[in-house]
C-alpha positions, 0 to 999 in steps of 0.5 A: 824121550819122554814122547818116545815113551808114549809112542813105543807103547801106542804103536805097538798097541796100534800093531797089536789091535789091526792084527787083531781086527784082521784075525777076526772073522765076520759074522754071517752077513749082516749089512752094514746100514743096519747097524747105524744108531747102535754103538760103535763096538756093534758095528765093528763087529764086522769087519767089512764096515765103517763106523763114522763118530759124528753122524754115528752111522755104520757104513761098508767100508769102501774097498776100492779106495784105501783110505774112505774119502772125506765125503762118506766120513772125515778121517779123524771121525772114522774107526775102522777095527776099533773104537778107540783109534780113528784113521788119522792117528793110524796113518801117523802112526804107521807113517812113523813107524814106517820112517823109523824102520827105513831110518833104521835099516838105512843106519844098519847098511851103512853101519855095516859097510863101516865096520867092512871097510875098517875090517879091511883096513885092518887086514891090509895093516897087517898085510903090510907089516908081514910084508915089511918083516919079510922084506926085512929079514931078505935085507938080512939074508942078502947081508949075510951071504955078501960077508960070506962070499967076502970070507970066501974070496978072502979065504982063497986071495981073490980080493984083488982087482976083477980084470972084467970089472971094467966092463 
């Protein structure tokens, strides 16, 4: 629980920052070697470049390839939007939160789809309790019309013996 407590926060911050690097525009271009040796909040001014802790070098960053390779800049030294976050902590934390969205929604179908199926069974109870009623009160009719049609042959002395009760 208490990992989660550190985690909720650091994601959304995560979030919240990488929406805030692509909100930003850059300014009039300035390549991005120039910079190399100032600091790292300089560099990353521009959004086209790469600050890369150890050799302390501003570098464009290499769009052709998602993630820069190992050779330019190892990914637990690289910022790329803000100092304080480097690439191998973003792709943990978008990895993660990535699972648990998918977990999540994978939880919700499935949750969904129970709570269907209970609905159903549900309806098809009382589908067959009205069934039963109905049944039960045709048992009754049936019933009554048998004593009543007795009353009547009774009434009129056709109680003996039908001569076509044979076939």
């Amino acid at each position: 629980m208490v990992e989660l407590r550190i985690f909720i926060p650091f994601a959304l911050v995560i979030i919240f920052s990488a929406t805030a690097v692509f909100a930003q525009t850059p300014p009039p271009s300035i390549p991005c070697a120039q910079k190399s040796n100032t600091s790292c909040e300089e560099c990353l001014k521009n959004v086209t470049c790469l600050w890369c802790k150890t050799t302390k070098k501003c570098l464009d960053y290499p769009v052709r390839t998602i993630l820069p390779p190992h050779s330019l800049c190892p990914l637990k030294d690289a910022r790329w939007g803000m100092c304080w976050v480097d690439f191998q902590a973003l792709i943990i934390t978008m990895s993660v939160v990535a699972g648990l969205i998918i977990i999540a929604t994978l939880v919700c179908c499935f949750c969904c789809c129970k709570c269907e199926n209970i609905g159903a069974k549900r309806f098809d109870a009382k589908m067959e309790r009205q069934v039963d009623k109905m049944k039960a009160r045709q048992e009754e009719r049936k019933a009554e019309m048998k004593i009543r049609h007795e009353e009547i042959r009774n009434k009129y002395g056709l109680t003996g013996a039908n001569p076509y009760s044979r076939f």
